[in-house]
C-alpha positions as CSV (number, residue, x, y, z in Angstrom):
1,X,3.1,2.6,-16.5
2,X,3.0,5.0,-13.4
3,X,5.6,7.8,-13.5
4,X,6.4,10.7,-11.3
5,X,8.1,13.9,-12.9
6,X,9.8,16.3,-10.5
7,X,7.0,16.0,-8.0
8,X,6.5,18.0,-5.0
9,X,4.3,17.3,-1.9
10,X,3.1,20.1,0.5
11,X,1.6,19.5,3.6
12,X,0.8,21.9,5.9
13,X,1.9,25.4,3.7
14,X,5.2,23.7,3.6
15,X,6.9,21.2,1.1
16,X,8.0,18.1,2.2
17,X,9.2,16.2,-0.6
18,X,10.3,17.8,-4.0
19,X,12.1,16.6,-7.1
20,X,10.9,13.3,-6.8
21,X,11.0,11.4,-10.0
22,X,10.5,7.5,-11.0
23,X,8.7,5.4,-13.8
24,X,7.2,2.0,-12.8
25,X,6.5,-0.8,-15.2
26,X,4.0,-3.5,-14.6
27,X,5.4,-5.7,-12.3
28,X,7.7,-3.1,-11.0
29,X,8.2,-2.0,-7.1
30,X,9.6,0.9,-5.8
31,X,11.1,1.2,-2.2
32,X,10.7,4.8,-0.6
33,X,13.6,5.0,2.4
34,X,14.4,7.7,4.3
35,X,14.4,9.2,8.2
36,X,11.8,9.9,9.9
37,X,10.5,13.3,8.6
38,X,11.6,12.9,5.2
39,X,8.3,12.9,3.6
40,X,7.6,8.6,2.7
41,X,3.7,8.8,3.9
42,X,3.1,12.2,2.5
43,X,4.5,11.1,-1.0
44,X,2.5,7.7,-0.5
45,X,-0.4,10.2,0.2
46,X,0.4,12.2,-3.2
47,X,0.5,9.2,-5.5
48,X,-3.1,7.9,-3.7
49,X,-4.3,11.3,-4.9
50,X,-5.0,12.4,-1.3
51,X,-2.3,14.7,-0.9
52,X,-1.5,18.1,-2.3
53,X,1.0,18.3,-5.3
54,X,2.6,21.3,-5.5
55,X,4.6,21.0,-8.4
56,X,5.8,18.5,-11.0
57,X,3.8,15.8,-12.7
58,X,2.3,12.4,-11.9
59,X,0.9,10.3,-14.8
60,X,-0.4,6.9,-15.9
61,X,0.2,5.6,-19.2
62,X,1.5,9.0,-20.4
63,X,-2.3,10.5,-19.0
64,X,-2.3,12.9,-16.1
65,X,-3.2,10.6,-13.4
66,X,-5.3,12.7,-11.0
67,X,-7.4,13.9,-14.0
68,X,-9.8,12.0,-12.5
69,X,-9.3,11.1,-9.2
70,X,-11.8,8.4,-9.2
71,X,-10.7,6.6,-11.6
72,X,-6.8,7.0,-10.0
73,X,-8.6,5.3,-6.8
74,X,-10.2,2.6,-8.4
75,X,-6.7,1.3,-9.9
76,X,-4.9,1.4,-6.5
77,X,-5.2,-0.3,-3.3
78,X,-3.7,1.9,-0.4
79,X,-2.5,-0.2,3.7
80,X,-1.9,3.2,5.4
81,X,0.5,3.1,8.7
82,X,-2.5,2.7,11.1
83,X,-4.6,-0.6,10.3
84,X,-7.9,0.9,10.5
85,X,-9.9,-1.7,11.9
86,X,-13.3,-1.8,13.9
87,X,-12.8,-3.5,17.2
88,X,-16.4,-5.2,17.8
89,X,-15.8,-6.7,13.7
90,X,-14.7,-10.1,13.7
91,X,-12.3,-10.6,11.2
92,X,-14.6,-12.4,9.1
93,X,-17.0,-9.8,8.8
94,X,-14.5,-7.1,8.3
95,X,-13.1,-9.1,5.6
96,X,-16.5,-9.7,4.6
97,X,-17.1,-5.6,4.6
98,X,-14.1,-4.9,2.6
99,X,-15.3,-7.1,-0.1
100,X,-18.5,-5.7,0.0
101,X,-17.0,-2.2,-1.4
102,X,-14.1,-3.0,-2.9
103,X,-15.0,-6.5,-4.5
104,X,-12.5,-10.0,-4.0
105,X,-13.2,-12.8,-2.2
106,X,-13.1,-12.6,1.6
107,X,-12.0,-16.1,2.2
108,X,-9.1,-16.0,-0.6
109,X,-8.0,-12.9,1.1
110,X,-8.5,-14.8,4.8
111,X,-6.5,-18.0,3.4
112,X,-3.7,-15.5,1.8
113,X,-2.5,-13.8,4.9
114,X,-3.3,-17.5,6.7
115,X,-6.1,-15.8,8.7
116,X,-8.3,-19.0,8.6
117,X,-8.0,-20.1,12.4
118,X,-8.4,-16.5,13.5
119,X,-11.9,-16.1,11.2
120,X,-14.2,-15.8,14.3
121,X,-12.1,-13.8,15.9
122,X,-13.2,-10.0,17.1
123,X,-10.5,-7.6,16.1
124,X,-10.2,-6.4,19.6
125,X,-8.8,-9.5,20.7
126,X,-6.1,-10.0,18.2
127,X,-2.2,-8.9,19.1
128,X,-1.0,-5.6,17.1
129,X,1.2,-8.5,14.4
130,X,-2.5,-10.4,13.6
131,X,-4.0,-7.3,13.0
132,X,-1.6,-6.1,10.5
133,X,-2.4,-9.2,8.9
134,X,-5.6,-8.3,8.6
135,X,-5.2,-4.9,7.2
136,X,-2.6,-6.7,4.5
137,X,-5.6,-9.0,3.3
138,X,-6.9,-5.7,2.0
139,X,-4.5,-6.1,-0.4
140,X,-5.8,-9.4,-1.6
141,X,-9.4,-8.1,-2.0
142,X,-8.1,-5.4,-4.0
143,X,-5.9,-7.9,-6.5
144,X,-7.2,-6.4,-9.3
145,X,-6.3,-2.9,-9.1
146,X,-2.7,-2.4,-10.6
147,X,-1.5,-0.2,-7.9
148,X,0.2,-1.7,-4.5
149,X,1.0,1.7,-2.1
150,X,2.2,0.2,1.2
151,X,3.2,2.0,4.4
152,X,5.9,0.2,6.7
153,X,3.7,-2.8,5.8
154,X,6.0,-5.0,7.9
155,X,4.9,-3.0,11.5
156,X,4.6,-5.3,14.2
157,X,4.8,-8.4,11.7
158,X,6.5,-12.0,12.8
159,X,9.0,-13.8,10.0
160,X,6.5,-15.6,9.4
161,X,4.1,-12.5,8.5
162,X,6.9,-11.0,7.2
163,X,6.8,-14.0,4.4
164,X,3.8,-14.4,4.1
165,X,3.4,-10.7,3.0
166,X,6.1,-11.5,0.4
167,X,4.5,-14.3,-1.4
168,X,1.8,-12.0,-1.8
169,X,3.7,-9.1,-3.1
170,X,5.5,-11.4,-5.5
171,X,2.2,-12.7,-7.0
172,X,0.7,-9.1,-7.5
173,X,3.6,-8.2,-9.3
174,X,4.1,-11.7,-11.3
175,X,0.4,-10.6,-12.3
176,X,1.6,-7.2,-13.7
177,X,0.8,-5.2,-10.7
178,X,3.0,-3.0,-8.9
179,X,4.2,-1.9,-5.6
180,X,5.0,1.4,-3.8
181,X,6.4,0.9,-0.3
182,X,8.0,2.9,2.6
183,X,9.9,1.0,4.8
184,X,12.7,1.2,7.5
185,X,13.7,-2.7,7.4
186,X,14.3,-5.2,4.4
187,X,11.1,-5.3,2.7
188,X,10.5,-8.8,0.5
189,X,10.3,-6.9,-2.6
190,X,12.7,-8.4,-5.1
191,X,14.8,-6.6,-7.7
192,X,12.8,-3.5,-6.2
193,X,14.6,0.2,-6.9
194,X,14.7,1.8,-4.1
195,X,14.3,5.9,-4.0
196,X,15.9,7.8,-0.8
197,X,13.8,10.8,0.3
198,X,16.0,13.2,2.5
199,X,14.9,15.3,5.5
């Protein structure tokens, strides 16, 4: 169980989120929605641990959940806005590297997001939609870890992409796991509650 109490994020001396409050269940999802400016990355920074609470609580199974901020990272896997990929990597061998640290299987995760044909492929070559796609198989390599925090996963994705990233989703959470995620569009997250941050 992850839960929020009142939270508030502060970024730069000022807060940019506050009162924030949800409980998610295994196989839960959340949707975070909002304008521009209303705070979605820096609360998806917050529940990562990587951003600065400034008041309220954030727990797991009843537990402070930044108590120990290494074990908070090792139960989530976090796609961040920017796909932070190496350029020279093909995306084998960044798949490859990923698994190295994080653990999973590099050609499950190639085969999930229906990589396969672009295996041998350098990163720099691929358009801004099959990189996503790469990014996403993060996901996949992290199956184990409980926590999903997605944000605007769908960014330069095809329908296609767009489904395939469902299915995945959907299995996660048919596994127990759960899924935070800001979006702007329809996200394939069924039965999700969705949680409006203002400006």
């Amino acid at each position: 169980m992850f839960e929020a109490q009142e939270l508030a994020g502060e970024r730069g001396g000022r807060i940019v989120f506050a009162a924030v409050s949800f409980v998610l269940a295994p196989g839960g999802a959340l949707l975070l929605t909002g304008p521009n400016g209303a705070g979605k990355t820096s609360l998806l920074r917050v529940l990562a641990g990587l951003g600065q609470v400034a008041d309220g609580a954030l727990l797991w199974d009843g537990r402070p959940a930044l108590e120990d901020r290494i074990a908070h990272a090792s139960r989530l896997a976090l796609v961040g806005h920017q796909d932070a990929l190496k350029p020279a990597l093909t995306v084998a061998e960044t798949l490859g590297h990923e698994a190295r640290i994080i653990g999973g299987d590099a050609g499950a995760a190639l085969a999930a997001l229906e990589l396969e044909g672009l295996a041998d492929h350098p990163v720099r070559i691929l358009s801004a939609g099959q990189r996503r796609r790469v990014a996403l198989a993060r996901l996949v390599l992290g199956a184990a870890r409980p926590l999903w925090l997605l944000d605007e996963p769908t960014v330069a994705l095809d329908v296609a992409g767009v489904a395939t990233l469902g299915r995945v989703l959907a299995g996660h959470r048919a596994r127990g796991g759960m899924v935070v995620a800001s979006s702007h569009l329809a996200l394939p997250l069924d039965d999700a509650t969705e949680l409006r941050l203002a400006a």
